[in-house]
PQR file of N, CA, C, O and H, with PARSE charges and radii, in Angstrom:
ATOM      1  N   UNK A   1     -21.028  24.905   9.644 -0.4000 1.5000
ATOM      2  CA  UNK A   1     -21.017  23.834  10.622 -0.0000 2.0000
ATOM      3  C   UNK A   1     -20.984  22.469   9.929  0.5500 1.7000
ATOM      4  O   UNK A   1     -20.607  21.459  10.524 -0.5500 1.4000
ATOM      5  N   UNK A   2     -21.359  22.470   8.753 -0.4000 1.5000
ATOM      6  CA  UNK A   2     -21.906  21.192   8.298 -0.0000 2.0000
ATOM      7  C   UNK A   2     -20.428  20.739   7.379  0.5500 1.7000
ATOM      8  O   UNK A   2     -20.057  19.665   6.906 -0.5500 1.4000
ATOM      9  H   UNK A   2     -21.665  23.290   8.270  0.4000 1.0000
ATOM     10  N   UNK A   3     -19.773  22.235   7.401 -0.4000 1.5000
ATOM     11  CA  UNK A   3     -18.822  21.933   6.673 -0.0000 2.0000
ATOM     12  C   UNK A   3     -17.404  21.231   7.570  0.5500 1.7000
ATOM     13  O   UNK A   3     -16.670  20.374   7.078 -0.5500 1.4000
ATOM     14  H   UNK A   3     -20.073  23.108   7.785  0.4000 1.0000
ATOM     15  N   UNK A   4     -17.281  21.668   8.616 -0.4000 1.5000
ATOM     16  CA  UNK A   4     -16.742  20.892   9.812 -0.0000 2.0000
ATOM     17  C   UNK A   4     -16.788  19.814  10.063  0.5500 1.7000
ATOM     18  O   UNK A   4     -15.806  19.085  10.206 -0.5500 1.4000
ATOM     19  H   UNK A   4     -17.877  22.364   9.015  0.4000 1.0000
ATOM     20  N   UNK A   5     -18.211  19.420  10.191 -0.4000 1.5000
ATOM     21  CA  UNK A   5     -18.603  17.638  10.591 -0.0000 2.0000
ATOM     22  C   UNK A   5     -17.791  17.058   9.241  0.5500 1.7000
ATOM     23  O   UNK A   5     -16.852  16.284   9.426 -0.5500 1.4000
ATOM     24  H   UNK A   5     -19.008  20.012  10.075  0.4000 1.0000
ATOM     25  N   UNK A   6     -18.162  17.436   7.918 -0.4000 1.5000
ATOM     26  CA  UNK A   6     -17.339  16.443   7.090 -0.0000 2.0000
ATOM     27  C   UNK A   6     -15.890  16.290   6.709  0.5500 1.7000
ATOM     28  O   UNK A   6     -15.212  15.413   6.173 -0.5500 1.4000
ATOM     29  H   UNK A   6     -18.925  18.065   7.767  0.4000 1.0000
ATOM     30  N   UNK A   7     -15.668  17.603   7.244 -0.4000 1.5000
ATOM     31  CA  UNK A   7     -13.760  17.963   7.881 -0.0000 2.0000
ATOM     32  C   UNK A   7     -13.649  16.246   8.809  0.5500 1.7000
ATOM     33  O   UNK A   7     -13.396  15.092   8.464 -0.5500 1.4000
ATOM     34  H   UNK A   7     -16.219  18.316   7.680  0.4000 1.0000
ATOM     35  N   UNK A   8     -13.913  16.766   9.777 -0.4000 1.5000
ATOM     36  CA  UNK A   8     -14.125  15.516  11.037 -0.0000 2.0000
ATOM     37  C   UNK A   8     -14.015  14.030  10.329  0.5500 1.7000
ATOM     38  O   UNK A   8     -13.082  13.236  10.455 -0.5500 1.4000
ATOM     39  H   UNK A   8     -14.119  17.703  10.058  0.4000 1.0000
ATOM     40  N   UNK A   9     -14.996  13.895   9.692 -0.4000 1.5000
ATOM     41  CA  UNK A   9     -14.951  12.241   9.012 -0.0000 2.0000
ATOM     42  C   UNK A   9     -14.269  12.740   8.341  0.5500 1.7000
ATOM     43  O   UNK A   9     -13.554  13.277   9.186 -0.5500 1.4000
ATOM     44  H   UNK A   9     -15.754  14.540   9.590  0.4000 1.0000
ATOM     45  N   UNK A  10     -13.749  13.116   7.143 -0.4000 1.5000
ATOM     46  CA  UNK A  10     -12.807  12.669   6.187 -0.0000 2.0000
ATOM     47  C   UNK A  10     -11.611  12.758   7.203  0.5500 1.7000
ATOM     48  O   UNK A  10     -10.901  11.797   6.909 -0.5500 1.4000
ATOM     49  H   UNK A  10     -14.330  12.680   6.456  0.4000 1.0000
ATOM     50  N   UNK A  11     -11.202  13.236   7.947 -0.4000 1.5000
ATOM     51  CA  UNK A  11     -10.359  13.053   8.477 -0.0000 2.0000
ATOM     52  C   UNK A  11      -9.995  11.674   9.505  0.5500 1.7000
ATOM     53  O   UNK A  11      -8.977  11.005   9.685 -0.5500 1.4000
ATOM     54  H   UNK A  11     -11.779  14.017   8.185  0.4000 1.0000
ATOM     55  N   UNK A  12     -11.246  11.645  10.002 -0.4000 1.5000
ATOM     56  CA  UNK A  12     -11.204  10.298  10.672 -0.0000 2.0000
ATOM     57  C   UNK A  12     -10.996   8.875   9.659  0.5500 1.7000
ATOM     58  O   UNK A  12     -10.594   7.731   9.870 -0.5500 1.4000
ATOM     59  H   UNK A  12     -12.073  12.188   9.856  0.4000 1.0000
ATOM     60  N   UNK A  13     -11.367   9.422   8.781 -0.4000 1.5000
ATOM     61  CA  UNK A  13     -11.338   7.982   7.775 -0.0000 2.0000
ATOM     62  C   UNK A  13      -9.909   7.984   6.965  0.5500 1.7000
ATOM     63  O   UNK A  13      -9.540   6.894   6.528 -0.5500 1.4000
ATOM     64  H   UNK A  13     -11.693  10.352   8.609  0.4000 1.0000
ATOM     65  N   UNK A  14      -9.096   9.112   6.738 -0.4000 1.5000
ATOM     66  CA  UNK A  14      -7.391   9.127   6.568 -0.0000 2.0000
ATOM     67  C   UNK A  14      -6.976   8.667   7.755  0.5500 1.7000
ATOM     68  O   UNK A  14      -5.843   8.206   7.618 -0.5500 1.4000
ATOM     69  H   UNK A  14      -9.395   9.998   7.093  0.4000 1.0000
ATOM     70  N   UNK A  15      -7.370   8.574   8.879 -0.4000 1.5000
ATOM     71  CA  UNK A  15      -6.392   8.144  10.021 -0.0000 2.0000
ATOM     72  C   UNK A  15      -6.969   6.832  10.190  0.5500 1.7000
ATOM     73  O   UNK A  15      -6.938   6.582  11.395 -0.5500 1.4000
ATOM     74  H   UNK A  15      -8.291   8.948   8.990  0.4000 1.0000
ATOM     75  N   UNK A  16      -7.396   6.037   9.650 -0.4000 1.5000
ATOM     76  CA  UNK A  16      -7.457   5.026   9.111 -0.0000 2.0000
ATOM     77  C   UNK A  16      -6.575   4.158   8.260  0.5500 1.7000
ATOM     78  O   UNK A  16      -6.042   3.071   8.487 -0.5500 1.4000
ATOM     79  H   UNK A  16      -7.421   6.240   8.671  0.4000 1.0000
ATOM     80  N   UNK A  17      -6.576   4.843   7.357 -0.4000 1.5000
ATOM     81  CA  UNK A  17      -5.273   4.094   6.127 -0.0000 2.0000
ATOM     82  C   UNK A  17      -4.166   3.979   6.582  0.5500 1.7000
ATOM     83  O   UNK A  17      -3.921   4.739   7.520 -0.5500 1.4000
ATOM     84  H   UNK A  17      -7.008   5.725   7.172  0.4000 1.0000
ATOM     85  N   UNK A  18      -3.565   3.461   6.344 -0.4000 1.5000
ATOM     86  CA  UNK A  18      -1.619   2.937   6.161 -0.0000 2.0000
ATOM     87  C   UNK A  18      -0.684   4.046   6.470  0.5500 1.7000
ATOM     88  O   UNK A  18      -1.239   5.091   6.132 -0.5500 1.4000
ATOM     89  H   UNK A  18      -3.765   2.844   5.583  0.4000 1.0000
ATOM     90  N   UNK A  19       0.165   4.213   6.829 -0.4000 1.5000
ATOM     91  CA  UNK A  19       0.678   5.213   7.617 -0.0000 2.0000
ATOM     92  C   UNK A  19       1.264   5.853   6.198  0.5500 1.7000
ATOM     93  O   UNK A  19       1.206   7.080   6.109 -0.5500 1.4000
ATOM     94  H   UNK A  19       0.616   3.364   7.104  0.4000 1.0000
ATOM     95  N   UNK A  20       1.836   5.093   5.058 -0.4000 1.5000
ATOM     96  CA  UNK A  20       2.372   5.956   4.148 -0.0000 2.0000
ATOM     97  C   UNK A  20       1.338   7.045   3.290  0.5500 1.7000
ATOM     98  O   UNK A  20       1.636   8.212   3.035 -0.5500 1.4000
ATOM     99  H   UNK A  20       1.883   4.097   5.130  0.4000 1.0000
ATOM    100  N   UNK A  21       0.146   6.413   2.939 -0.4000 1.5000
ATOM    101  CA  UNK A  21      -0.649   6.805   2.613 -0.0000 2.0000
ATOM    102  C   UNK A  21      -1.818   8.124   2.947  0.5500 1.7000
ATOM    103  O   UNK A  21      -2.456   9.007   2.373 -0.5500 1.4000
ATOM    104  H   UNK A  21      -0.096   5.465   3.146  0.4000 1.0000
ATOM    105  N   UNK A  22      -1.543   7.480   4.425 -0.4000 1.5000
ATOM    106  CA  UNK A  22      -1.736   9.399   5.289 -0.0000 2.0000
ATOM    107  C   UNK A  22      -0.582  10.148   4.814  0.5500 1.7000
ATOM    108  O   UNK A  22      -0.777  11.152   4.129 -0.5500 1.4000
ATOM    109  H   UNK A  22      -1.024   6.763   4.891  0.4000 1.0000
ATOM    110  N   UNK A  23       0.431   9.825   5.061 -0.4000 1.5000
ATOM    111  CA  UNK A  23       1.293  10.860   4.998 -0.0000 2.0000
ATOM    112  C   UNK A  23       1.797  11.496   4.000  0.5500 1.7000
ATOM    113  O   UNK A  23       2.666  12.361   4.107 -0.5500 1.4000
ATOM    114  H   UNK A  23       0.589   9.009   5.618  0.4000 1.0000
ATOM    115  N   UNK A  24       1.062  10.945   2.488 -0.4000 1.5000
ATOM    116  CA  UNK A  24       1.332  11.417   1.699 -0.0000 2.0000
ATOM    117  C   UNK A  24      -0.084  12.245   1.112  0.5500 1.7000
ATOM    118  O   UNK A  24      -0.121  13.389   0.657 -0.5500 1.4000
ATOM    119  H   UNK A  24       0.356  10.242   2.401  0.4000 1.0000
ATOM    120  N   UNK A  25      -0.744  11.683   1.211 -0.4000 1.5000
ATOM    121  CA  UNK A  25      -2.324  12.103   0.812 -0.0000 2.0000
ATOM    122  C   UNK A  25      -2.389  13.461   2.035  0.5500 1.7000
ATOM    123  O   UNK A  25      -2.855  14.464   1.495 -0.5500 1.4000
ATOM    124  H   UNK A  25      -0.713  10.754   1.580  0.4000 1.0000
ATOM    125  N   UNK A  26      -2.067  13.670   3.374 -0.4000 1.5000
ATOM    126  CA  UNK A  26      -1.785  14.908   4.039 -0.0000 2.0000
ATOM    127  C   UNK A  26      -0.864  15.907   3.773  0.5500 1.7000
ATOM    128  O   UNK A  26      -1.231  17.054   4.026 -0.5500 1.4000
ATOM    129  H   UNK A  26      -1.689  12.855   3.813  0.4000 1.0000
ATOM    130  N   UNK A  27       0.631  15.683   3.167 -0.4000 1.5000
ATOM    131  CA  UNK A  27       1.161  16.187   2.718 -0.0000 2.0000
ATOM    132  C   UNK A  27       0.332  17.195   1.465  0.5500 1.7000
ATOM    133  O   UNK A  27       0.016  18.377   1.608 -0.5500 1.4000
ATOM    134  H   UNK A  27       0.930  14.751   2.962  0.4000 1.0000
ATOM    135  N   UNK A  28       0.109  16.356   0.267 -0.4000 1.5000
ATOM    136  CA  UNK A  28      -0.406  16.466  -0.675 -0.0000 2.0000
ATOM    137  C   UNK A  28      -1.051  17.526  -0.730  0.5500 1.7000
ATOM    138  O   UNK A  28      -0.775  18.604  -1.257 -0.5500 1.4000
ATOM    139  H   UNK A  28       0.365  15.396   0.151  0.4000 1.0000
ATOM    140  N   UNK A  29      -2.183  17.086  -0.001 -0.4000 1.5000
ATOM    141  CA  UNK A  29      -3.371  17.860   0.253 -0.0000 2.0000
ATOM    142  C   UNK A  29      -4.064  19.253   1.566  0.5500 1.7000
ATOM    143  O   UNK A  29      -5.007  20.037   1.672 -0.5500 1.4000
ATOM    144  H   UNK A  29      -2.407  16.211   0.427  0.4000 1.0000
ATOM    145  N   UNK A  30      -3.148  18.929   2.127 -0.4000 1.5000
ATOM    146  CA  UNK A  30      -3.236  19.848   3.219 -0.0000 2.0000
ATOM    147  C   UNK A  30      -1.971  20.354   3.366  0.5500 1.7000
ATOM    148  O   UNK A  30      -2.111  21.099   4.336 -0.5500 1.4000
ATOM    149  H   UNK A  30      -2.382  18.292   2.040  0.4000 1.0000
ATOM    150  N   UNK A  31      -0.607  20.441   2.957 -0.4000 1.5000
ATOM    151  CA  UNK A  31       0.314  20.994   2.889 -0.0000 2.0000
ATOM    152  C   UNK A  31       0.592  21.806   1.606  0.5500 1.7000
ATOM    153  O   UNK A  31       1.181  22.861   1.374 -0.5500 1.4000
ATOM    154  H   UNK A  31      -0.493  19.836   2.169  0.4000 1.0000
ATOM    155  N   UNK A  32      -0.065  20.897   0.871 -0.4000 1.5000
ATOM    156  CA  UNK A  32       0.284  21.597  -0.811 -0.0000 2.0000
ATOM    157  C   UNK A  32       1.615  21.309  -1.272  0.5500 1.7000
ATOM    158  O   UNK A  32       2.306  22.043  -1.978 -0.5500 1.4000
ATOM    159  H   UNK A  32      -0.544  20.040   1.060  0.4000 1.0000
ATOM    160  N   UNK A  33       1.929  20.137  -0.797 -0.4000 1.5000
ATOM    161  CA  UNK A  33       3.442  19.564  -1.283 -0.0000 2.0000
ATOM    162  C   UNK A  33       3.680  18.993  -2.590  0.5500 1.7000
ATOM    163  O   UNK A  33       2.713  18.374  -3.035 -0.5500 1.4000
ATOM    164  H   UNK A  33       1.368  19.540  -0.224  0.4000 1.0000
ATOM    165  N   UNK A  34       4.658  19.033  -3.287 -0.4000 1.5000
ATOM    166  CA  UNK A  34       3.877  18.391  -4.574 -0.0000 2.0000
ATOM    167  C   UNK A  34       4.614  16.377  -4.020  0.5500 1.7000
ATOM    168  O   UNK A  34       5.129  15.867  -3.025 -0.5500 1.4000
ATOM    169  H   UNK A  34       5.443  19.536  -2.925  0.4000 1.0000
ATOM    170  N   UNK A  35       4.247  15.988  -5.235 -0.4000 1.5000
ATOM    171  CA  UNK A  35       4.491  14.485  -5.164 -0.0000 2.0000
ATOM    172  C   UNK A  35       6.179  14.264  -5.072  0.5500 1.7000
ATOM    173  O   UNK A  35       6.838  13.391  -4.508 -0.5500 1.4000
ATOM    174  H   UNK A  35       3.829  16.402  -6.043  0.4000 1.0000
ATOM    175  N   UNK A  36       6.518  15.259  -5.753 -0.4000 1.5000
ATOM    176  CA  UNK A  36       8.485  15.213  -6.066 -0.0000 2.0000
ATOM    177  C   UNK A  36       8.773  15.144  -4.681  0.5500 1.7000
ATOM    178  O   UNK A  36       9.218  14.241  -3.973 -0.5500 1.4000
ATOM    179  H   UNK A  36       5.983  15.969  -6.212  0.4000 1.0000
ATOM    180  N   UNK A  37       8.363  16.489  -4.424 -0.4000 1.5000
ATOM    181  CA  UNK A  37       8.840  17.204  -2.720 -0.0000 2.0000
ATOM    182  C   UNK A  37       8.690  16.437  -1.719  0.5500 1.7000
ATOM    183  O   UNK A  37       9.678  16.350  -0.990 -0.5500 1.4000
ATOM    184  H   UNK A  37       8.002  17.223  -4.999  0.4000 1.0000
ATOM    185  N   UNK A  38       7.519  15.674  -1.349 -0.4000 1.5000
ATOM    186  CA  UNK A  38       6.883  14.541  -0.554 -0.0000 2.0000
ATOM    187  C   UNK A  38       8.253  12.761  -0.809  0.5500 1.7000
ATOM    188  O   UNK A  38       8.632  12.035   0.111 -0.5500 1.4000
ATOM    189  H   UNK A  38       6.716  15.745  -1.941  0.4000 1.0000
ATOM    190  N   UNK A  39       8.592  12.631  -2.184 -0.4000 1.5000
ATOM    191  CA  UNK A  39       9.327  11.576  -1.652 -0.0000 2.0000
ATOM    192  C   UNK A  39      10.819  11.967  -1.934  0.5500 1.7000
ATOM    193  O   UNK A  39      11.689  11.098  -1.993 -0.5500 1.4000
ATOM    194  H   UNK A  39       8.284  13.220  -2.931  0.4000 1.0000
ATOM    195  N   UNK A  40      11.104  13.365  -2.117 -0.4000 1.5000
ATOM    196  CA  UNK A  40      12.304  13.790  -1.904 -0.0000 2.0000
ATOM    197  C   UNK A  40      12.498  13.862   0.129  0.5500 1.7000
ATOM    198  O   UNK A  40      13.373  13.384   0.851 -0.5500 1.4000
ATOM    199  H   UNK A  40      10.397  14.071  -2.070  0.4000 1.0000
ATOM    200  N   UNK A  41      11.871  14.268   0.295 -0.4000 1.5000
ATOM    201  CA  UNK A  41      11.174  14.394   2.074 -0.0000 2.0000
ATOM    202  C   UNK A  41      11.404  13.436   2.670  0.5500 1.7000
ATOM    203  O   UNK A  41      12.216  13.609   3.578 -0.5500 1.4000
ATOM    204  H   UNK A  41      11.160  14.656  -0.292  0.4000 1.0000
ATOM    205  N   UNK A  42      10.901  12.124   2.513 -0.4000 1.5000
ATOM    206  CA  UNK A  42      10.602  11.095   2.704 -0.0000 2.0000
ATOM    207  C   UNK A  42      11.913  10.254   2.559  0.5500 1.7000
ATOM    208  O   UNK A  42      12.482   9.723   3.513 -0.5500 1.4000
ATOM    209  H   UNK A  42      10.241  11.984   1.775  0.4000 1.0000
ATOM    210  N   UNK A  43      12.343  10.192   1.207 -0.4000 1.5000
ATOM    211  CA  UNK A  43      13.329   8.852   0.710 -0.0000 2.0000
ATOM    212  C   UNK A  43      13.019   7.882   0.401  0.5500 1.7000
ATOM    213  O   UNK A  43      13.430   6.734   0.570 -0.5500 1.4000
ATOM    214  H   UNK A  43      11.881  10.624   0.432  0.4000 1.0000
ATOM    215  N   UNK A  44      11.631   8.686  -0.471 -0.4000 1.5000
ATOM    216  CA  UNK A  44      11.203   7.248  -0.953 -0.0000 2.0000
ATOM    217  C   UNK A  44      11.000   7.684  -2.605  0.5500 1.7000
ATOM    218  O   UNK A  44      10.965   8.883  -2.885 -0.5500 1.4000
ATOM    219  H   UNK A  44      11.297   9.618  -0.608  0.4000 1.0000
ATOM    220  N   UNK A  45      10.861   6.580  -3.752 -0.4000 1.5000
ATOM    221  CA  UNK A  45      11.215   6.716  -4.957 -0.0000 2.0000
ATOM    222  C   UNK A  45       9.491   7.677  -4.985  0.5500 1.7000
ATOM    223  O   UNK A  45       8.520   7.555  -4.240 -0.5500 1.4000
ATOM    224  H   UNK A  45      10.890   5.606  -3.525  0.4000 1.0000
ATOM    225  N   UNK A  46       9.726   8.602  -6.191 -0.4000 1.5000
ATOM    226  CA  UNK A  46       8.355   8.969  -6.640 -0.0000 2.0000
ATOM    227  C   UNK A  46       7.539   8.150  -6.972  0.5500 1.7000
ATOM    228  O   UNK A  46       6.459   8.263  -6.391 -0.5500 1.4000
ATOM    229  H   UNK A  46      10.516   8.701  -6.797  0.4000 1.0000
ATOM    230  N   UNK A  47       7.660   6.994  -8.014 -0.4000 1.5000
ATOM    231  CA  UNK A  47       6.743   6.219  -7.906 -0.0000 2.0000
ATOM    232  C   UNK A  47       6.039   5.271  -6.824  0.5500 1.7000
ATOM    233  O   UNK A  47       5.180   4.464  -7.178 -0.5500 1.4000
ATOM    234  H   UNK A  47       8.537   6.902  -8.485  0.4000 1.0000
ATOM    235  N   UNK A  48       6.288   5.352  -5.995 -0.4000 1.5000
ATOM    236  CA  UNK A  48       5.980   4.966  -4.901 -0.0000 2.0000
ATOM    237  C   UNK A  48       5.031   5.666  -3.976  0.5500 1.7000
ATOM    238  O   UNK A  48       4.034   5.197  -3.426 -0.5500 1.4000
ATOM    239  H   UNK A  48       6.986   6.008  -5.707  0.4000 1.0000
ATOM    240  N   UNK A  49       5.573   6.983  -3.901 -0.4000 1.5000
ATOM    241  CA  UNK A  49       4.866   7.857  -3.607 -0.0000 2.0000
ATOM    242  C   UNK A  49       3.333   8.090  -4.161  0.5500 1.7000
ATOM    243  O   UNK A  49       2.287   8.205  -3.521 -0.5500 1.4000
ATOM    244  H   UNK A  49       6.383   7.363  -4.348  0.4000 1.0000
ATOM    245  N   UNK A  50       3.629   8.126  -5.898 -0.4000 1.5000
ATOM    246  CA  UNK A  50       2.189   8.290  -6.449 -0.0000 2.0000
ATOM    247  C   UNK A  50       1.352   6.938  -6.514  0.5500 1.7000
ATOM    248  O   UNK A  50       0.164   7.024  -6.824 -0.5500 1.4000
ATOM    249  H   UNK A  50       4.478   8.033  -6.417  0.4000 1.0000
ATOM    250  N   UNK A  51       1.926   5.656  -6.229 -0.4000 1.5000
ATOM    251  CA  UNK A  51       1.276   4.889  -5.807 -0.0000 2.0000
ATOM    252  C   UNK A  51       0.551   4.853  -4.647  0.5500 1.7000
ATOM    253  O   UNK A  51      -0.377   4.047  -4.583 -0.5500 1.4000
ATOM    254  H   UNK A  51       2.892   5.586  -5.977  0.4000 1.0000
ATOM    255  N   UNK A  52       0.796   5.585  -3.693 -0.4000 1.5000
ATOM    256  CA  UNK A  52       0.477   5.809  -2.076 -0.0000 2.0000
ATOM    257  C   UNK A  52      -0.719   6.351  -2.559  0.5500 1.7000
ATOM    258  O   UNK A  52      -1.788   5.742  -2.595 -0.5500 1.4000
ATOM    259  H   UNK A  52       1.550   6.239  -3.745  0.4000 1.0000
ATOM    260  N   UNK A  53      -0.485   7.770  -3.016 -0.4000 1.5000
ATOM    261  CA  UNK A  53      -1.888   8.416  -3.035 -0.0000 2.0000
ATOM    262  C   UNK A  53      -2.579   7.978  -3.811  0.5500 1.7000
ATOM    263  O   UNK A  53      -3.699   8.381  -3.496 -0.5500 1.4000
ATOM    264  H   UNK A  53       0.384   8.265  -2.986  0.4000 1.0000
ATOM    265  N   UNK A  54      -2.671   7.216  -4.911 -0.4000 1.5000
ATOM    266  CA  UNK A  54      -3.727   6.491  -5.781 -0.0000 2.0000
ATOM    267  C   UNK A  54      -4.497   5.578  -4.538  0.5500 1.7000
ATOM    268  O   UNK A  54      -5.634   5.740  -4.094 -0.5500 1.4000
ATOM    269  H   UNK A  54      -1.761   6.889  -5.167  0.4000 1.0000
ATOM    270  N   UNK A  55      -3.915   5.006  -4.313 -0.4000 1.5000
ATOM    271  CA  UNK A  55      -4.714   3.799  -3.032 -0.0000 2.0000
ATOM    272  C   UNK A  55      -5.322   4.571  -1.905  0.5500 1.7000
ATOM    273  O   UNK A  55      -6.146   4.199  -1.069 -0.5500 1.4000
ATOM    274  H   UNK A  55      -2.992   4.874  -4.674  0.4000 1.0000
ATOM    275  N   UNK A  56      -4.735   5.728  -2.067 -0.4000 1.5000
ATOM    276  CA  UNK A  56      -5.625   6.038  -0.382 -0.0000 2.0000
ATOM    277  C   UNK A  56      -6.567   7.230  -1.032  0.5500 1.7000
ATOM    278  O   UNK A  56      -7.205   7.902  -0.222 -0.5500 1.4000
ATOM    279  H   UNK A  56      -4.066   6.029  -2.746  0.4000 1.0000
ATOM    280  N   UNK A  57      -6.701   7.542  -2.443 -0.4000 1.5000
ATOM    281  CA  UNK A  57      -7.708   7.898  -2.850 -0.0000 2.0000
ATOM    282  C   UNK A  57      -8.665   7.000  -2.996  0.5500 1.7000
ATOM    283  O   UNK A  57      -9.772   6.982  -2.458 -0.5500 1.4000
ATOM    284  H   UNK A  57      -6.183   6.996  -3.101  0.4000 1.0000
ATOM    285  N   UNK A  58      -8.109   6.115  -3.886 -0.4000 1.5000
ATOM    286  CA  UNK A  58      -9.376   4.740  -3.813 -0.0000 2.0000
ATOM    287  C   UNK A  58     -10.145   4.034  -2.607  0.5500 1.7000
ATOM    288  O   UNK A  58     -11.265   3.524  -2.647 -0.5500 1.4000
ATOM    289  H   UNK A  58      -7.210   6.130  -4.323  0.4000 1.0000
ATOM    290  N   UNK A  59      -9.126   4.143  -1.346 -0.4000 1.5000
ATOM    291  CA  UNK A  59      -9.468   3.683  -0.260 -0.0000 2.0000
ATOM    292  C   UNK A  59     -10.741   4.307   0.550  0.5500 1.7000
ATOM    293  O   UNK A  59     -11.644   3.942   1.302 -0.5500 1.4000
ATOM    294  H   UNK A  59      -8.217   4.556  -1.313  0.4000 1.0000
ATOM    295  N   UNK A  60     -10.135   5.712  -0.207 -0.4000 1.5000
ATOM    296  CA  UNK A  60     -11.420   6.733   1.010 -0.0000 2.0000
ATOM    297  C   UNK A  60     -12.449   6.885   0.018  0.5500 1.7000
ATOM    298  O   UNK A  60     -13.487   7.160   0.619 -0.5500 1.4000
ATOM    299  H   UNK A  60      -9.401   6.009  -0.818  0.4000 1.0000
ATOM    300  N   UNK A  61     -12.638   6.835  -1.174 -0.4000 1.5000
ATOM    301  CA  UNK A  61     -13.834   6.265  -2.349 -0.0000 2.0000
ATOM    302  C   UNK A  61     -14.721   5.557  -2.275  0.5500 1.7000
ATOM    303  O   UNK A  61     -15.914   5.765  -2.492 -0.5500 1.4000
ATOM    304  H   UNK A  61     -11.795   6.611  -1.663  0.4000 1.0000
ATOM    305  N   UNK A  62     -13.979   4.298  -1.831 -0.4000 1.5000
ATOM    306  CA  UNK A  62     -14.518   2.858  -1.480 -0.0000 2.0000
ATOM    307  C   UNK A  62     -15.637   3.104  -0.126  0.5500 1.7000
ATOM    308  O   UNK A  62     -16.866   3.079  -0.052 -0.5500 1.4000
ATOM    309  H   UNK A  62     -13.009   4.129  -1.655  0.4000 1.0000
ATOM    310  N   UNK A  63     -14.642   3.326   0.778 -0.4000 1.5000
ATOM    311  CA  UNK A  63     -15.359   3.422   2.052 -0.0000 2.0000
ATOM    312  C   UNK A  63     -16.432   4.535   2.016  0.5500 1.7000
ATOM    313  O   UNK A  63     -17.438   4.417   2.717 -0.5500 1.4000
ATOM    314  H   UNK A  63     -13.644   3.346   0.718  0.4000 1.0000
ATOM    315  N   UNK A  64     -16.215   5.800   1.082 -0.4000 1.5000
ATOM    316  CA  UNK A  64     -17.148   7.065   1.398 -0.0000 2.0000
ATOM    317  C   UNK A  64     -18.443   6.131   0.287  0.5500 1.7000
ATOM    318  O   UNK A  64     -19.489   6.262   0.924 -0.5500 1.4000
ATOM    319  H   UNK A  64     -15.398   5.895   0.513  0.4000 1.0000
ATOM    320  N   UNK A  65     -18.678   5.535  -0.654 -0.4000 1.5000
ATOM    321  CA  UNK A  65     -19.446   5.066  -1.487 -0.0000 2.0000
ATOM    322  C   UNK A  65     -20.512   3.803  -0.387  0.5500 1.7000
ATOM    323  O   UNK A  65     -21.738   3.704  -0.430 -0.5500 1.4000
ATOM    324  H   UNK A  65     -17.829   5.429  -1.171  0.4000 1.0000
ATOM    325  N   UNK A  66     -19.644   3.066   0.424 -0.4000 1.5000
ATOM    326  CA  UNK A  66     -20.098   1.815   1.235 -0.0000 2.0000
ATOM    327  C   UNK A  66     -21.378   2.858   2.347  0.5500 1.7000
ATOM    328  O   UNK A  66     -22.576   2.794   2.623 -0.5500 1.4000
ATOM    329  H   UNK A  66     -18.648   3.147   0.458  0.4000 1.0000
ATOM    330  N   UNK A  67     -20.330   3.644   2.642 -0.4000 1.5000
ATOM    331  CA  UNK A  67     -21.451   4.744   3.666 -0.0000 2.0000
ATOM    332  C   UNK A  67     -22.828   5.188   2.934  0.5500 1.7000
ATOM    333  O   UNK A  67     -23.937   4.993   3.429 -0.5500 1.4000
ATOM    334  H   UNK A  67     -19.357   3.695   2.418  0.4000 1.0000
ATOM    335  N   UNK A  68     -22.612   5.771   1.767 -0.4000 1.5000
ATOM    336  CA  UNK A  68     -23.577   5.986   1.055 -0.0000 2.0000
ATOM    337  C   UNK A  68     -24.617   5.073   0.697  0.5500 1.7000
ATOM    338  O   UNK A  68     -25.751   5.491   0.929 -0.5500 1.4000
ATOM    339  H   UNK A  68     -21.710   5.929   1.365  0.4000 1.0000
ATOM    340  N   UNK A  69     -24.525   3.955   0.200 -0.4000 1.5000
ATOM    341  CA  UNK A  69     -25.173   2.658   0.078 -0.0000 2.0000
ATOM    342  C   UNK A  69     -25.927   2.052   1.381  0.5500 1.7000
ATOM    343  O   UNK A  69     -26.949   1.365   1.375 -0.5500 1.4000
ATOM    344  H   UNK A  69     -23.604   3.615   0.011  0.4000 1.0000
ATOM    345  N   UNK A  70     -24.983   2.579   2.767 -0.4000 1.5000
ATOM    346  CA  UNK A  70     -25.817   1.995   3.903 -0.0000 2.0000
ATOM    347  C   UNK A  70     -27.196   3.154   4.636  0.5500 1.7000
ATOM    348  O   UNK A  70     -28.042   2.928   5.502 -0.5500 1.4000
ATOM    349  H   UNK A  70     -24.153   3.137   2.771  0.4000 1.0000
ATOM    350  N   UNK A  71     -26.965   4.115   3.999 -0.4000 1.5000
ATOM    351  CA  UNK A  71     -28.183   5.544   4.149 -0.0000 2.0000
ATOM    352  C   UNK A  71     -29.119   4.899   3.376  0.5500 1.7000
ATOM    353  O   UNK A  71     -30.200   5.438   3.138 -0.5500 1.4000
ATOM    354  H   UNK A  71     -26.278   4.298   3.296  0.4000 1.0000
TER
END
């Protein structure tokens, strides 16, 4: 159960970020796409792509660390 609730927020907190950044960090990670496949998909350059998911790793870091600090 407990593992659900934090399904729930991390998820709520990706539907948060930048639309590229969901969609690559979901891909990624819940599809099992690799980074090639995702901006072959897309039409967008790879580096771009692995820029996406760097930031919306950092993004959900940031914010999961701020939560922590306010407990």
């Amino acid at each position: 159960m407990e593992q659900d609730e934090r399904f729930v927020a991390v998820m709520q907190r990706i539907e948060k970020l930048p639309e590229l950044q969901q969609t690559v960090l979901k891909r990624a990670y819940l599809n099992g796409h690799t980074l090639k496949q995702i901006g072959k998909d897309l039409n967008i350059p790879l580096g771009t792509i692995k820029s996406a998911l760097s930031r919306a790793l950092v993004r959900l870091r940031e914010k999961n660390a701020g939560e922590e600090l306010a407990l």
